[in-house]
PDB file with one MODEL, atoms N, CA, C and O in Angstrom:
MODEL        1
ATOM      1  N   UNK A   1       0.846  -1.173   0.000  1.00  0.00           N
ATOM      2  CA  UNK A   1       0.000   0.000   0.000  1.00  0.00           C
ATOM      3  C   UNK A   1       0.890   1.235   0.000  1.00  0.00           C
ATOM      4  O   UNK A   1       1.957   1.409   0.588  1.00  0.00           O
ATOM      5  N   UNK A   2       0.308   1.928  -0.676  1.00  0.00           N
ATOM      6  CA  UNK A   2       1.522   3.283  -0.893  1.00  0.00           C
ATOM      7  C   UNK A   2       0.511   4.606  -0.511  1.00  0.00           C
ATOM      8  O   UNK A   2      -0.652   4.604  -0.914  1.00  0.00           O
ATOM      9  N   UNK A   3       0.979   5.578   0.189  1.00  0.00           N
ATOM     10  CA  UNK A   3       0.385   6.254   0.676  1.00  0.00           C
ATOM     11  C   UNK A   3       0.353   8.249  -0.179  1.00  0.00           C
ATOM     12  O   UNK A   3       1.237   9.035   0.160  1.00  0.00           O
ATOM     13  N   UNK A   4      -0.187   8.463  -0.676  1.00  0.00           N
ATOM     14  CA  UNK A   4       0.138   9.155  -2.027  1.00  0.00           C
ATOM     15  C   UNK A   4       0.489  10.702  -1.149  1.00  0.00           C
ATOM     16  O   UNK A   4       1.356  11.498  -1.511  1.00  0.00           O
ATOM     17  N   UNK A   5      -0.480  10.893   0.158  1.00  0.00           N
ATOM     18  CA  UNK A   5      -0.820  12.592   0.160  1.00  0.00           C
ATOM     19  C   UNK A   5       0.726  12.468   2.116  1.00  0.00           C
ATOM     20  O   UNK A   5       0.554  12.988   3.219  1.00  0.00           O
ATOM     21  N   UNK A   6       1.707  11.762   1.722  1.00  0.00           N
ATOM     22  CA  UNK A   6       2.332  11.497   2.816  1.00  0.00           C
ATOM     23  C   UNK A   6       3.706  12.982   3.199  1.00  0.00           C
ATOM     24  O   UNK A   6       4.230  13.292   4.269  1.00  0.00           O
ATOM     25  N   UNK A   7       3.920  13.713   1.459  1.00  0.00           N
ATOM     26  CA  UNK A   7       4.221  14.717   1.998  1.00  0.00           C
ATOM     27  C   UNK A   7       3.679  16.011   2.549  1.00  0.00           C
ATOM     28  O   UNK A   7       4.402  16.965   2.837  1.00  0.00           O
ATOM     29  N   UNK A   8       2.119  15.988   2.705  1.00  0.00           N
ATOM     30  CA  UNK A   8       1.584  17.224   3.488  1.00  0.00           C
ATOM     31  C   UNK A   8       1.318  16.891   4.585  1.00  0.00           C
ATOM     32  O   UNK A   8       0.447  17.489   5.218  1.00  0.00           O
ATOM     33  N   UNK A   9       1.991  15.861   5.091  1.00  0.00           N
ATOM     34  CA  UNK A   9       1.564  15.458   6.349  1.00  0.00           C
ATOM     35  C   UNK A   9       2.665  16.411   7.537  1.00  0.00           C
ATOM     36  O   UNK A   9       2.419  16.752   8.694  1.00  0.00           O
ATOM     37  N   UNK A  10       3.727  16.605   6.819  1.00  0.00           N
ATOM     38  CA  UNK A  10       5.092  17.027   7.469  1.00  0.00           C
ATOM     39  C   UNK A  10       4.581  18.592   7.775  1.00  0.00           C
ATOM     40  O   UNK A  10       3.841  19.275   7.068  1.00  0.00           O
ATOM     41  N   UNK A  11       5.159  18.919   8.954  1.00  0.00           N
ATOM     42  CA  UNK A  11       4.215  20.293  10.071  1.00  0.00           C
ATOM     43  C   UNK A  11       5.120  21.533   9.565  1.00  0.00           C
ATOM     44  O   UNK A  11       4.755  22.705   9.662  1.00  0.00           O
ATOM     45  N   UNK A  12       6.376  21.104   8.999  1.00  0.00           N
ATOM     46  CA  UNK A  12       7.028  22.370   8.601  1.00  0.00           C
ATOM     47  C   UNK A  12       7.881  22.219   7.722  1.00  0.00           C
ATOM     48  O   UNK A  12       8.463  21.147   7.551  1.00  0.00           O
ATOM     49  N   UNK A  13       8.090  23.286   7.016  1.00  0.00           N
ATOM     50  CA  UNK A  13       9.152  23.302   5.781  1.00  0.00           C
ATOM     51  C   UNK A  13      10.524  23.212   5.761  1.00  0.00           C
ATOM     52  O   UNK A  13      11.204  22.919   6.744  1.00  0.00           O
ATOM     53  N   UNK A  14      10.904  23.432   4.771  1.00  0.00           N
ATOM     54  CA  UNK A  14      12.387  22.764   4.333  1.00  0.00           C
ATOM     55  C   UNK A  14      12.914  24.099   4.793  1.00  0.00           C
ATOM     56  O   UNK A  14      13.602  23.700   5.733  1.00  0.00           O
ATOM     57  N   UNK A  15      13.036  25.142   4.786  1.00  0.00           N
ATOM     58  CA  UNK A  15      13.171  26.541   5.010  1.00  0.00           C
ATOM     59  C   UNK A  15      13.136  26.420   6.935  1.00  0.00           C
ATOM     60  O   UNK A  15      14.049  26.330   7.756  1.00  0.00           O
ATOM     61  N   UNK A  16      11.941  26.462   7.049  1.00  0.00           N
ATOM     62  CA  UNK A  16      11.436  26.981   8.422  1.00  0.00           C
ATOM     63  C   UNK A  16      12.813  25.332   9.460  1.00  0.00           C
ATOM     64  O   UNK A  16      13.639  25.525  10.352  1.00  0.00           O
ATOM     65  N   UNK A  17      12.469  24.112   8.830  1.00  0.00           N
ATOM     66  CA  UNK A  17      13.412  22.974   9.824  1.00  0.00           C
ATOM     67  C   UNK A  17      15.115  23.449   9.645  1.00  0.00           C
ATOM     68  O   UNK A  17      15.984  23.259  10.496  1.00  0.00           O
ATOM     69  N   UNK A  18      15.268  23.979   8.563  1.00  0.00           N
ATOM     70  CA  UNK A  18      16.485  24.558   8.592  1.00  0.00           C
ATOM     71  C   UNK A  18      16.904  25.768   9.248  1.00  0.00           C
ATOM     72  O   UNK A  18      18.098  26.001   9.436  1.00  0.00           O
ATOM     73  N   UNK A  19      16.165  26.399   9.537  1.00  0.00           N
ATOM     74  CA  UNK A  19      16.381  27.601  10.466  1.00  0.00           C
ATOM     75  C   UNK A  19      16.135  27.306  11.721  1.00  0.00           C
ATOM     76  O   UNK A  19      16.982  27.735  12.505  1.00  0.00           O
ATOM     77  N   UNK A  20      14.869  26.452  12.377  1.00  0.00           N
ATOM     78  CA  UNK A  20      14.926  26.033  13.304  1.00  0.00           C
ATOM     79  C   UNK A  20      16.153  25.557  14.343  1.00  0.00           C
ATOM     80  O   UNK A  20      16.601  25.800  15.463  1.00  0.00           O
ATOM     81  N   UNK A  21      16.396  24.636  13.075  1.00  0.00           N
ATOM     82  CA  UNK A  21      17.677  23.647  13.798  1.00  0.00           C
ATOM     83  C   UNK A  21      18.717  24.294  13.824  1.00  0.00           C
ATOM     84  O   UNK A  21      19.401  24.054  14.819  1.00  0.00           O
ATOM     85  N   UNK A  22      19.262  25.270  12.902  1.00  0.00           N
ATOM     86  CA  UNK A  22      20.022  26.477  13.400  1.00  0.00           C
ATOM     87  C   UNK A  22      20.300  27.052  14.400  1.00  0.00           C
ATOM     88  O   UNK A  22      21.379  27.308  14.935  1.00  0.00           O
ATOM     89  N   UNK A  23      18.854  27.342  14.759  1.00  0.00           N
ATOM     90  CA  UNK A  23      18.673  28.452  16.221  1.00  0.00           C
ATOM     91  C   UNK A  23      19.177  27.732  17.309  1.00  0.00           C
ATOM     92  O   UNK A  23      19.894  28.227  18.178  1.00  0.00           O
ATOM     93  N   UNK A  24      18.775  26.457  17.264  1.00  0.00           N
ATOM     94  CA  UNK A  24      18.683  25.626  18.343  1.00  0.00           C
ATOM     95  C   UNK A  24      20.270  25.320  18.444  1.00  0.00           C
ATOM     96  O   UNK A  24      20.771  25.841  19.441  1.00  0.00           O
ATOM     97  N   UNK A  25      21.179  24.584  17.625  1.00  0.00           N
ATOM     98  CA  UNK A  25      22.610  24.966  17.776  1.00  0.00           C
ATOM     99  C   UNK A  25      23.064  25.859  18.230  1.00  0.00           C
ATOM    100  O   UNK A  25      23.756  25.729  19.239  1.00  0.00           O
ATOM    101  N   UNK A  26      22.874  26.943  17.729  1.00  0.00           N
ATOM    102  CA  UNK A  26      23.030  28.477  17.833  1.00  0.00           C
ATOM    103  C   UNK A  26      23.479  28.699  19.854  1.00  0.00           C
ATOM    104  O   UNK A  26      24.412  28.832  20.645  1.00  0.00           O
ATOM    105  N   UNK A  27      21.755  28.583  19.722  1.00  0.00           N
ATOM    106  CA  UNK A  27      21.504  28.342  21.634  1.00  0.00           C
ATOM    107  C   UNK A  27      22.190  27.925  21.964  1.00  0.00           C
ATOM    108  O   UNK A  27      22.943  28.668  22.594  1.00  0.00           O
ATOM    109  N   UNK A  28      22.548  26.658  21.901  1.00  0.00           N
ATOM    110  CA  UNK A  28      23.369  25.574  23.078  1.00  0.00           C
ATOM    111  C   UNK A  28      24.581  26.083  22.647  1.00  0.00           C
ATOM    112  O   UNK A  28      25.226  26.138  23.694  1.00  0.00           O
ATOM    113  N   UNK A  29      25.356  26.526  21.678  1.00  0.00           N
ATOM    114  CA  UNK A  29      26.671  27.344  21.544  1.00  0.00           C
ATOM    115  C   UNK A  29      27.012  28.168  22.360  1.00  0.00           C
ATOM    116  O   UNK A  29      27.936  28.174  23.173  1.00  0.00           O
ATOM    117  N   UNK A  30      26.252  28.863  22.132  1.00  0.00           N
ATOM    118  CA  UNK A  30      26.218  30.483  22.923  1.00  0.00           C
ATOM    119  C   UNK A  30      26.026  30.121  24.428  1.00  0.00           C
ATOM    120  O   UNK A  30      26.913  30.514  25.185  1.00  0.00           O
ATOM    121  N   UNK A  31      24.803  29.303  25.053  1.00  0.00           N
ATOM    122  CA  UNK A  31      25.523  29.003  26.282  1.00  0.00           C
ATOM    123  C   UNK A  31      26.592  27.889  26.964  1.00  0.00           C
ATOM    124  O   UNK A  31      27.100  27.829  28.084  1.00  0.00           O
ATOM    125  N   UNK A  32      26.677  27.190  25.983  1.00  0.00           N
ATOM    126  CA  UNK A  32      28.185  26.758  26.591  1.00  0.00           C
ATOM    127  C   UNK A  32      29.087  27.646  26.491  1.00  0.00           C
ATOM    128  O   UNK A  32      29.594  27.780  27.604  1.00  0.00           O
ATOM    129  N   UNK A  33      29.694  28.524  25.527  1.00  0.00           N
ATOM    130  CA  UNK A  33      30.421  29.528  25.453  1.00  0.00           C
ATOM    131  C   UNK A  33      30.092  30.506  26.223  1.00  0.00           C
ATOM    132  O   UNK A  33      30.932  31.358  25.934  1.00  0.00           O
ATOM    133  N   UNK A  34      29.328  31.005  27.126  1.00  0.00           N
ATOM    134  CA  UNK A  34      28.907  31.317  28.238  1.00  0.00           C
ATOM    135  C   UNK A  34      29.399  30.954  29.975  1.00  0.00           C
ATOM    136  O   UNK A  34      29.918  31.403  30.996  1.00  0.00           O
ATOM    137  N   UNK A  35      28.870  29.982  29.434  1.00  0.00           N
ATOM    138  CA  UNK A  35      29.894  29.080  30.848  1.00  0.00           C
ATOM    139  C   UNK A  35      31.030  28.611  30.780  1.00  0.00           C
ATOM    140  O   UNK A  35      31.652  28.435  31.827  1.00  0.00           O
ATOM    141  N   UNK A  36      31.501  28.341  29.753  1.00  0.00           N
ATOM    142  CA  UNK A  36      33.247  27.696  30.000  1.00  0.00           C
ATOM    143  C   UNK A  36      34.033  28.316  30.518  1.00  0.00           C
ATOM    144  O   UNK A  36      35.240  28.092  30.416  1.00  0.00           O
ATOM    145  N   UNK A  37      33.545  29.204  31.169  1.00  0.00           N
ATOM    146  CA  UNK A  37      35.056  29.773  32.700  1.00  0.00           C
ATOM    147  C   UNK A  37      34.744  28.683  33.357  1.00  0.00           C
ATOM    148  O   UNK A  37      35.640  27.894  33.659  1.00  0.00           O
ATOM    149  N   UNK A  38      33.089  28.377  33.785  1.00  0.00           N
ATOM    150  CA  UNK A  38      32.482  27.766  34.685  1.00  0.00           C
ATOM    151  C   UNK A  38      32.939  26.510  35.144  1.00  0.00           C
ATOM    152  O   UNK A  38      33.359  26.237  36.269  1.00  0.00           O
ATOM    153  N   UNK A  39      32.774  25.533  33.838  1.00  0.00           N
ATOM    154  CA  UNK A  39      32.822  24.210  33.645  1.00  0.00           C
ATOM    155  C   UNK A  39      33.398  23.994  31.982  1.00  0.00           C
ATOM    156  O   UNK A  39      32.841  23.559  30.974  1.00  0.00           O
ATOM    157  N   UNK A  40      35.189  24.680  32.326  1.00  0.00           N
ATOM    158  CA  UNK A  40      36.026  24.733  31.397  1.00  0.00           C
ATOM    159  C   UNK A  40      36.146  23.029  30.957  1.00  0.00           C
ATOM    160  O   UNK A  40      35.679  22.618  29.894  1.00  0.00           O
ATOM    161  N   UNK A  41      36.756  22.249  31.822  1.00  0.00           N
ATOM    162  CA  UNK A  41      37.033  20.826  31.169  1.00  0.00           C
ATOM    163  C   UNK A  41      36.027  19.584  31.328  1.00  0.00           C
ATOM    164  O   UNK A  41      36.241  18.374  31.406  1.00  0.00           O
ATOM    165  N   UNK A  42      34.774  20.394  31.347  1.00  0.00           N
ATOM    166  CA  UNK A  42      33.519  19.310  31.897  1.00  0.00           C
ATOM    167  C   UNK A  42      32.812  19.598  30.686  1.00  0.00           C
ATOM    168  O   UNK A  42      33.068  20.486  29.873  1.00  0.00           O
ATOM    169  N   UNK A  43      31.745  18.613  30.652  1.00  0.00           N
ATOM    170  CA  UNK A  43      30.668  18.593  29.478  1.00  0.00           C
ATOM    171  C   UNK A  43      30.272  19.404  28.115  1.00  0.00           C
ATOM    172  O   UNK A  43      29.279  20.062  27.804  1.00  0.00           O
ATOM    173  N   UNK A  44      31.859  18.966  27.230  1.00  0.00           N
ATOM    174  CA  UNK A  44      31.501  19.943  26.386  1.00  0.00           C
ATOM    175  C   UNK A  44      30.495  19.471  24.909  1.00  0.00           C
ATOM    176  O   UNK A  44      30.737  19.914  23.787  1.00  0.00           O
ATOM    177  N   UNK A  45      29.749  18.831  25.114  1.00  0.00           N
ATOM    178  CA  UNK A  45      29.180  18.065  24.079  1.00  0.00           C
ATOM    179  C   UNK A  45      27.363  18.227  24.754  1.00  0.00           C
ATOM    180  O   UNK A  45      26.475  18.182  23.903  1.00  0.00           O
ATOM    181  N   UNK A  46      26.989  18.387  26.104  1.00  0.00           N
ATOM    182  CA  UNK A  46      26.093  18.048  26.863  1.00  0.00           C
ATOM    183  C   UNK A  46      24.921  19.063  25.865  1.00  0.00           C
ATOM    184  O   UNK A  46      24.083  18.544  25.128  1.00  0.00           O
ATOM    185  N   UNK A  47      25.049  20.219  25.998  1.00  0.00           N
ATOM    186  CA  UNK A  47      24.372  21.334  25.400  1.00  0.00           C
ATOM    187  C   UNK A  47      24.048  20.911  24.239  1.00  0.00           C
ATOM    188  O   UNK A  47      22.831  20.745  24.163  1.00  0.00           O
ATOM    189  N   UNK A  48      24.681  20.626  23.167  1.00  0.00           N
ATOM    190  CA  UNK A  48      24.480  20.165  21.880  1.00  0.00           C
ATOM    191  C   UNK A  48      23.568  18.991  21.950  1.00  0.00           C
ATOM    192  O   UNK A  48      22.573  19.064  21.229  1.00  0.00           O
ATOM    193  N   UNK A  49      23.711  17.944  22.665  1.00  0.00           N
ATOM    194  CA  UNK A  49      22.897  17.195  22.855  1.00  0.00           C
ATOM    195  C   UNK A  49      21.747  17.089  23.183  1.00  0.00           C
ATOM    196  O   UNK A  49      20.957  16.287  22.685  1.00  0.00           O
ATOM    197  N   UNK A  50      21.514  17.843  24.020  1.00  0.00           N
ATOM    198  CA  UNK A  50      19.986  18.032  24.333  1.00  0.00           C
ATOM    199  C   UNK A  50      19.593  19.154  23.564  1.00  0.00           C
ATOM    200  O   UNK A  50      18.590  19.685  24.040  1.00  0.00           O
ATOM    201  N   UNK A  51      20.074  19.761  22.438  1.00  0.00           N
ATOM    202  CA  UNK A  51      19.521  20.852  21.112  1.00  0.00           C
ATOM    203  C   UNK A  51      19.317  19.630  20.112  1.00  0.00           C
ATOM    204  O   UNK A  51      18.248  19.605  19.502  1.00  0.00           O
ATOM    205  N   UNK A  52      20.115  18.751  19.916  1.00  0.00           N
ATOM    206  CA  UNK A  52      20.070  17.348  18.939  1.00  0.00           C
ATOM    207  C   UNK A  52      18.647  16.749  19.751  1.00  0.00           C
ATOM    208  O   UNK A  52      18.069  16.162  18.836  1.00  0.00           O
ATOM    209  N   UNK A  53      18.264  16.680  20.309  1.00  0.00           N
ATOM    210  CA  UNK A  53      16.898  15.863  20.698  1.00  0.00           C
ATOM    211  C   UNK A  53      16.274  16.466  20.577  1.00  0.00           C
ATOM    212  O   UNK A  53      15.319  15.942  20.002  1.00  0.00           O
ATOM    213  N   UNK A  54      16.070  17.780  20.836  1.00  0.00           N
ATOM    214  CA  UNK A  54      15.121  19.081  20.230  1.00  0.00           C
ATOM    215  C   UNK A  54      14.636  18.640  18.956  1.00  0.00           C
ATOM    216  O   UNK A  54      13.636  17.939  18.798  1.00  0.00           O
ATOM    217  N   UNK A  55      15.620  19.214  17.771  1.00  0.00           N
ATOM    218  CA  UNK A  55      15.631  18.870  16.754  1.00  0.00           C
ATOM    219  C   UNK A  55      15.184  17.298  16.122  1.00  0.00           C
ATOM    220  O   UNK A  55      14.666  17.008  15.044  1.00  0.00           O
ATOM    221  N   UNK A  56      15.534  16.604  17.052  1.00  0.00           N
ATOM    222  CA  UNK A  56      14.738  15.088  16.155  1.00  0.00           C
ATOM    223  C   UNK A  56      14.015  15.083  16.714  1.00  0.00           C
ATOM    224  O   UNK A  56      13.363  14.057  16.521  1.00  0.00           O
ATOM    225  N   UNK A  57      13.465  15.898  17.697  1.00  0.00           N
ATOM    226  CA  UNK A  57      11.442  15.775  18.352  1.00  0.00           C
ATOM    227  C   UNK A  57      10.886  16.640  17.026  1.00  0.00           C
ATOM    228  O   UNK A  57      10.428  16.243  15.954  1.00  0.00           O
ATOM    229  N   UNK A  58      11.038  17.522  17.369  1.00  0.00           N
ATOM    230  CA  UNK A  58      10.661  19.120  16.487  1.00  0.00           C
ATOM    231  C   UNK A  58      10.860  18.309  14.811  1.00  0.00           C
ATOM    232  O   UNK A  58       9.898  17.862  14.188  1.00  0.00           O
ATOM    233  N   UNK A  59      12.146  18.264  14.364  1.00  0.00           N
ATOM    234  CA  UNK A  59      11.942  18.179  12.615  1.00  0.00           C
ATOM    235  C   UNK A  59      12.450  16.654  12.298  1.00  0.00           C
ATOM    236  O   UNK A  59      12.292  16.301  11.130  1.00  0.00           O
ATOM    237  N   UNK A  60      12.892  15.945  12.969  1.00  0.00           N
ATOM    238  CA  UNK A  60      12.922  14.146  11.876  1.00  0.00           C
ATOM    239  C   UNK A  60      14.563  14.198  12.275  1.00  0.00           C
ATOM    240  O   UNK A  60      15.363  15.131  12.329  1.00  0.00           O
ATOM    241  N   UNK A  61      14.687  12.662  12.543  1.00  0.00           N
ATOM    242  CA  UNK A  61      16.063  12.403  12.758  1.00  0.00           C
ATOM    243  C   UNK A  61      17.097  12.241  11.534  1.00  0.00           C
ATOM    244  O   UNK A  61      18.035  11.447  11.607  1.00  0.00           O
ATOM    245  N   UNK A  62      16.793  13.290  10.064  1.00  0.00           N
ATOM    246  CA  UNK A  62      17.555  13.540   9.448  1.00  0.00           C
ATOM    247  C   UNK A  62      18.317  14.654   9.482  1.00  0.00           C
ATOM    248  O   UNK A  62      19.462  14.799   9.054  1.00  0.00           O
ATOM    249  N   UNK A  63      17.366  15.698  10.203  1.00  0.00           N
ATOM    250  CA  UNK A  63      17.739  17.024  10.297  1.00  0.00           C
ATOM    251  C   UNK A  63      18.784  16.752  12.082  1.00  0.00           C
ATOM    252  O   UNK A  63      19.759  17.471  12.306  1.00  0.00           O
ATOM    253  N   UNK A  64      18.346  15.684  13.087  1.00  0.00           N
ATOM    254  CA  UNK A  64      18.963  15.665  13.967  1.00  0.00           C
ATOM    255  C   UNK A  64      20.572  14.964  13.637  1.00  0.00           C
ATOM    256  O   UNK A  64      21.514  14.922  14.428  1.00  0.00           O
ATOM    257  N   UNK A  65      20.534  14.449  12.223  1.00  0.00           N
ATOM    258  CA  UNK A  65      22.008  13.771  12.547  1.00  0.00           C
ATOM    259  C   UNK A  65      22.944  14.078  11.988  1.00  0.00           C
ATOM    260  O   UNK A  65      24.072  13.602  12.111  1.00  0.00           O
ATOM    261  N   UNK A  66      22.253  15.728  10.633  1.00  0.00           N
ATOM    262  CA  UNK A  66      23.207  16.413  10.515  1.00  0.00           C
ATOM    263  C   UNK A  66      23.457  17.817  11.269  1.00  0.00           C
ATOM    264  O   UNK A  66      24.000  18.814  10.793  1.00  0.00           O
ATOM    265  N   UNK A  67      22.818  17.616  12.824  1.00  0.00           N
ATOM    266  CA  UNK A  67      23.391  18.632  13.560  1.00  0.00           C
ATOM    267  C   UNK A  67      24.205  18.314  14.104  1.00  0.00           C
ATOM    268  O   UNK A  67      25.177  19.012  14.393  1.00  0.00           O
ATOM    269  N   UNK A  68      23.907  16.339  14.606  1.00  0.00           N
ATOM    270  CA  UNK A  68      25.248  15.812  15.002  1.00  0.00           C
ATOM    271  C   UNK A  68      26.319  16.194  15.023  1.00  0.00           C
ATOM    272  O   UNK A  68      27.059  16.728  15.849  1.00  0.00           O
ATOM    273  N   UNK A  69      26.396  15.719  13.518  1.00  0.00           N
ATOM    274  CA  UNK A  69      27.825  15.820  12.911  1.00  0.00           C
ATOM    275  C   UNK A  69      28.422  17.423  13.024  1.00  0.00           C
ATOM    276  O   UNK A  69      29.569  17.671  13.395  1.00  0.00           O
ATOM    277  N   UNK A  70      27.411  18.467  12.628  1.00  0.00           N
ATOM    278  CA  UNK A  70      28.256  19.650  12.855  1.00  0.00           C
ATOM    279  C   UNK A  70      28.507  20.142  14.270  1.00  0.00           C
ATOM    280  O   UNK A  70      29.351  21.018  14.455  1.00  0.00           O
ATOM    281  N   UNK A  71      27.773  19.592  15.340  1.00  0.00           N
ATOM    282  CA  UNK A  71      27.623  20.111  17.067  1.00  0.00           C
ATOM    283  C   UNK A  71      28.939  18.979  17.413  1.00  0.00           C
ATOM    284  O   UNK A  71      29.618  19.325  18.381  1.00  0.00           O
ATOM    285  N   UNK A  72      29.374  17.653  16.720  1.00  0.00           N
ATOM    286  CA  UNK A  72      30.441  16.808  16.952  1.00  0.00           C
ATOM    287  C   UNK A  72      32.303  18.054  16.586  1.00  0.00           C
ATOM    288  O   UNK A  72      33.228  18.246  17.376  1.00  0.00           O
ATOM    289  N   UNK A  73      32.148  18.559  15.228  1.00  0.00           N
ATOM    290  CA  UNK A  73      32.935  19.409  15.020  1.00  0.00           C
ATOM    291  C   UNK A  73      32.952  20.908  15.930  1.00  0.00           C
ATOM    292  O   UNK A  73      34.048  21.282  16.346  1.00  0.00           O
ATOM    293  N   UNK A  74      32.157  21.452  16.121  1.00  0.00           N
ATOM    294  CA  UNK A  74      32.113  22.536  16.701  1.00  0.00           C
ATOM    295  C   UNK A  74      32.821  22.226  18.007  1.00  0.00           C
ATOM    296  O   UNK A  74      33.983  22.618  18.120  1.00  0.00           O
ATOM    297  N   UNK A  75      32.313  21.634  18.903  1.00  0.00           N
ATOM    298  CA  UNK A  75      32.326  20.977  20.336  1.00  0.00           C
ATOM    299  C   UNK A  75      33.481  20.501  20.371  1.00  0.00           C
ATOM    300  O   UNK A  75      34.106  20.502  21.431  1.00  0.00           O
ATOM    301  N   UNK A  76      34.152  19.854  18.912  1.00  0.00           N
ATOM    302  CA  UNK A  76      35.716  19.447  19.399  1.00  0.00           C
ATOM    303  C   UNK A  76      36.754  20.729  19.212  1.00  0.00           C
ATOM    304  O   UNK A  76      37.868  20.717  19.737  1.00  0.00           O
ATOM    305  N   UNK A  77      36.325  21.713  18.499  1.00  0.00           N
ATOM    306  CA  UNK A  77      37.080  22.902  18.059  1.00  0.00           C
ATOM    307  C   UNK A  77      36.758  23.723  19.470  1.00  0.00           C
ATOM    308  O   UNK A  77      37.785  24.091  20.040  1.00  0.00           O
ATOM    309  N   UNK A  78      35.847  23.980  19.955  1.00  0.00           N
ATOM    310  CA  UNK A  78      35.861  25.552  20.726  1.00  0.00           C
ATOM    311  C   UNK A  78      36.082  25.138  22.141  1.00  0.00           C
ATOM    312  O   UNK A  78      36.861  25.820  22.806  1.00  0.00           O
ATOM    313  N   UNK A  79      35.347  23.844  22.830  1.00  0.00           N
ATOM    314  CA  UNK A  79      35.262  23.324  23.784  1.00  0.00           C
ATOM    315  C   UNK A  79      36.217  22.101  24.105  1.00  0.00           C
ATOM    316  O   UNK A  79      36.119  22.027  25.330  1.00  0.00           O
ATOM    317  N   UNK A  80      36.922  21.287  23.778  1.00  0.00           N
ATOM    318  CA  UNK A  80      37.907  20.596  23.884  1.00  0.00           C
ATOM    319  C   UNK A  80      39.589  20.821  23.663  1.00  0.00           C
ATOM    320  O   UNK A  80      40.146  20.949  22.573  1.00  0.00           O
ATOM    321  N   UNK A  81      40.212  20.832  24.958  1.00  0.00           N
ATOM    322  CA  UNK A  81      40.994  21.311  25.061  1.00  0.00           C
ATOM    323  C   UNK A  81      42.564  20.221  24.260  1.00  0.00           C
ATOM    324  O   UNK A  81      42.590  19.034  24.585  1.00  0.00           O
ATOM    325  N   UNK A  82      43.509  20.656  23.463  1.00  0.00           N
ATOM    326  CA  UNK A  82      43.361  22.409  23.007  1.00  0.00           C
ATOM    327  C   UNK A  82      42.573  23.271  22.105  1.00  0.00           C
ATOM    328  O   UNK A  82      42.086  23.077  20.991  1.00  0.00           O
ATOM    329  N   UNK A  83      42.587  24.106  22.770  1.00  0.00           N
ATOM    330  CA  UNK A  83      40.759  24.903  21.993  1.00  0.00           C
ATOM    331  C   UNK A  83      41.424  25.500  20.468  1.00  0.00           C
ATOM    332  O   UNK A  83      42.621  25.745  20.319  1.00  0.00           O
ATOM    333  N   UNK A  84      40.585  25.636  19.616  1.00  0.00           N
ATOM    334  CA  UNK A  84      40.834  26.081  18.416  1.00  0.00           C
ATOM    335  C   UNK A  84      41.770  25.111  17.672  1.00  0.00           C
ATOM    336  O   UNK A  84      42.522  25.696  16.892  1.00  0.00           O
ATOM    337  N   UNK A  85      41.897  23.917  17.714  1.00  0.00           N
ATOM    338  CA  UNK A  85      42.591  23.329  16.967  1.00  0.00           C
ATOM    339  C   UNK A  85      42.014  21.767  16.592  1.00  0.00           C
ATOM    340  O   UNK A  85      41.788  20.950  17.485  1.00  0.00           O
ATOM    341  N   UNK A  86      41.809  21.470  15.153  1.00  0.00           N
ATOM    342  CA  UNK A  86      41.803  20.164  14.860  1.00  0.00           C
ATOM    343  C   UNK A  86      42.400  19.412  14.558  1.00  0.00           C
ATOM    344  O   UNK A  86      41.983  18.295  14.254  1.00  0.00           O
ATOM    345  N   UNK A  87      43.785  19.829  14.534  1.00  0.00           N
ATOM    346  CA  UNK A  87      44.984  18.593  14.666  1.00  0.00           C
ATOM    347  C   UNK A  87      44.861  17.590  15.685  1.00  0.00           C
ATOM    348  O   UNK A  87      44.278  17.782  16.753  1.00  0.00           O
ATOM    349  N   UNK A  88      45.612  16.142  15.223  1.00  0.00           N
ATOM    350  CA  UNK A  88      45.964  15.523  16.365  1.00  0.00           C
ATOM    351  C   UNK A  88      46.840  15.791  17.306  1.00  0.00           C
ATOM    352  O   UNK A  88      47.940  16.182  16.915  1.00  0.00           O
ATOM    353  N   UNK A  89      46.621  15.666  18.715  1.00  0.00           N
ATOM    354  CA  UNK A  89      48.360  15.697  19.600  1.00  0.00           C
ATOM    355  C   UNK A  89      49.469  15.217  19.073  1.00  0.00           C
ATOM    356  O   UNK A  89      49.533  14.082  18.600  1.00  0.00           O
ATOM    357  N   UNK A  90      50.458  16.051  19.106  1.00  0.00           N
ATOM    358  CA  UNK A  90      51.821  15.204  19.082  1.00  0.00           C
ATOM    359  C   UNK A  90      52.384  14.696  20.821  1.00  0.00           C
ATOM    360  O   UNK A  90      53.415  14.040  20.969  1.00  0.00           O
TER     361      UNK A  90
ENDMDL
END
């Protein structure tokens, strides 16, 4: 059985889930970068994570697993020490 009228079923657009999921990164950026005097070598992935469940409640776990991947890069660049760098240790 094939279901014909299955893309108006979806609550928001390609536009509006992309900006959404934006914001929502956005957020959890801005306050971890907020607190890292706070809780410099603690949970730097935590924030992103609970914006990633946002996002696969809110728009589909396609839009959640390419925030993954970019909240995985961000989080190792700004928040994992040494900060600003994606090299490996020597």
């Amino acid at each position: 059985m094939r279901i014909q009228n299955s893309k108006s079923w979806v609550k928001y657009s390609f536009g509006n889930a992309a900006l959404g999921s934006f914001a929502f990164l956005l957020m959890a950026f801005i306050i971890r970068y907020a607190l890292q005097p706070l809780i410099e070598p603690y949970a730097p992935f935590h924030f992103f994570i609970v914006a990633c469940l946002f996002i696969a409640y809110l728009y589909g776990y396609r839009w959640a697993l390419l925030a993954t991947l970019i909240s995985a890069q961000v989080g190792s660049f700004f928040f994992v020490h040494p900060y600003s760098l994606l090299a490996p240790l020597r």
